[in-house]
N, C-alpha and C positions, 0 to 999 in steps of 0.2 A: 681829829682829822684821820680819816684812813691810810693806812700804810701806801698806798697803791696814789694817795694825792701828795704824800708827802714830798718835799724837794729833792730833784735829780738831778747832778748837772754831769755830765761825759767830755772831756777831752778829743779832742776833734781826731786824734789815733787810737782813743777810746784803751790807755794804758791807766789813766787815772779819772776816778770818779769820787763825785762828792754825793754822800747819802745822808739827809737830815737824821742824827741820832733817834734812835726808838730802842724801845729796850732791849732788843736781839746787837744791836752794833753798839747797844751803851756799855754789854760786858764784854765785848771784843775790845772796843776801844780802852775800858780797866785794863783788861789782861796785858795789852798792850803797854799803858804808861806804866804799870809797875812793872813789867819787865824789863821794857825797854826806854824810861825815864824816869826822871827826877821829879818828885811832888811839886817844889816851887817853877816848873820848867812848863806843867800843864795846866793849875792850877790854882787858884786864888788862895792864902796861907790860911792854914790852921792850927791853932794853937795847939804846943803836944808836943812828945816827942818825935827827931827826925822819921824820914821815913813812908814806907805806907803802912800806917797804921790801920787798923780797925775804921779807926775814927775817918783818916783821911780817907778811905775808900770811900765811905758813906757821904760823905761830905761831897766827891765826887761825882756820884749818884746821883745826888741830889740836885749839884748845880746843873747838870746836864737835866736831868728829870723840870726844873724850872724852866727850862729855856724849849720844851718839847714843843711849846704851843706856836712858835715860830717869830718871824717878823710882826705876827698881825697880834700877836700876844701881848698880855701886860706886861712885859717884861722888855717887848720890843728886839728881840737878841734871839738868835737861831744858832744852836750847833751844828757840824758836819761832821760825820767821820771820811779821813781821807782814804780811799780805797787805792790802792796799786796792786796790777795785778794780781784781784781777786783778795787781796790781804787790808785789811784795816791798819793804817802807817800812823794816822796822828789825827787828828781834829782840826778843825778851821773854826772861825766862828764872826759873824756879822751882828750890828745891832746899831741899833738906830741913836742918832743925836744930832740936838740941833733941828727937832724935829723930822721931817719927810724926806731931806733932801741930802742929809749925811749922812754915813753909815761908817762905823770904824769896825776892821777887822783883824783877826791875830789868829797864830798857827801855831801849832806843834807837830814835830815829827817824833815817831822815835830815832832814838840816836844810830843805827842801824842801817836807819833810811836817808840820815839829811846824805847831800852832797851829791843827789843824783838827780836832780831836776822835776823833780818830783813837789816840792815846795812854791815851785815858778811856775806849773802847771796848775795846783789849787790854786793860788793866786788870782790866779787868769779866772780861772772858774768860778770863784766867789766874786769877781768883779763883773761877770756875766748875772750871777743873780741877784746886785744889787740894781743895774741896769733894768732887770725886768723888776725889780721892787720899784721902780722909779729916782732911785737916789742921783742925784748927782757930782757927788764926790765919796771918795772912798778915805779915810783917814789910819794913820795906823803909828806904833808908838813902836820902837825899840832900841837895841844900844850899837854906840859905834863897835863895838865888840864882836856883835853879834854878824858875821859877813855874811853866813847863807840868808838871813833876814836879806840884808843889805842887796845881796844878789837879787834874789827872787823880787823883791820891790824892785829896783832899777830897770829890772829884764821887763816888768809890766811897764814901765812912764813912769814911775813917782819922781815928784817932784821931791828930794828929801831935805830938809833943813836941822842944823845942828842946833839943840838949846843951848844957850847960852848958860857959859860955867857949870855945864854938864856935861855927861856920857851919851847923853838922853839923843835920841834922833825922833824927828817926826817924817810921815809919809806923809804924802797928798795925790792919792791917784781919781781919773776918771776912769767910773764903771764904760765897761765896754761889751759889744755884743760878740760871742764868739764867732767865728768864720764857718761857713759852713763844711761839714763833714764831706771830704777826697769824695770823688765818686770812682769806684773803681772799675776797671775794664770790664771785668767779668758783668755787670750790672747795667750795660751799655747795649 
């Protein structure tokens, strides 16, 4: 897919944008979680010592690099890097299950960045391009620990439900369309 069809999605104040990873924002988004996160915080575990290793960068690479071919790919699963102004903050990521009509998604900021609304805003975003994927529910997995999670879900409608004899919390949102972009005066 050309750079130019790949997925965009803008914030209706146009502060935050999601841009399907490709190799120019796959080492922004590296440079990113190892400076400003924790390998188990962005990433799926790899055996090894702590750290960003060698190993885990590549490993990195790689998952992001599987997942370039997008929703329509055999993998069924899309990255995003989350952009704020002009800066790459964290990653997002959609993927299909349950078939056509569910899609589970999951985030990371750097630590830098959580706590400024910024998380509630991809949210929002990603639940706009499951809407045009066709999905009809959004699912998503994290801990009662976790508050900015817990925030940013609640601020979108998730319904959240506590597992039982666990920490575990699950999301259940509906994708939605965004609103459309302020028209402003000057443009009148």
């Amino acid at each position: 897919m050309a750079d130019d069809e790949r997925e965009r999605e803008t914030d209706v104040d146009g502060k935050v944008l999601l841009h399907q990873v490709d190799e120019d924002t796959l080492e922004e988004l590296l440079a990113v979680a190892v400076g400003d996160a924790d390998p188990e915080d962005v990433m799926p575990p790899v055996p090894g010592p702590p750290g960003w290793t060698t190993e885990r960068q590549d490993a990195f690479r790689s998952w992001h690099r599987a997942r370039r071919p997008g929703l329509a790919g055999p993998l069924r699963e899309s990255t995003f890097a989350i952009i704020h102004q002009g800066k790459v903050v964290g990653s997002g990521r959609l993927a299909f299950r349950e078939g056509q009509e569910v899609l589970e998604t999951g985030m990371w900021l750097a630590r830098s960045q959580r706590g400024r609304g910024i998380g509630t805003r991809a949210l929002r975003m990603l639940l706009h391009v499951a809407a045009k994927a066709g999905a009809r529910s959004v699912v998503a997995d994290t801990t009662a620990r976790n508050k900015a999670a817990l925030v940013a879900l609640q601020r979108n409608g998730a319904t959240l439900i506590a597992i039982q004899d666990s920490i575990d919390v699950h999301a259940e949102l509906v994708p939605t369309e965004l609103p459309p972009a302020p028209v402003s005066r000057a443009s009148t």
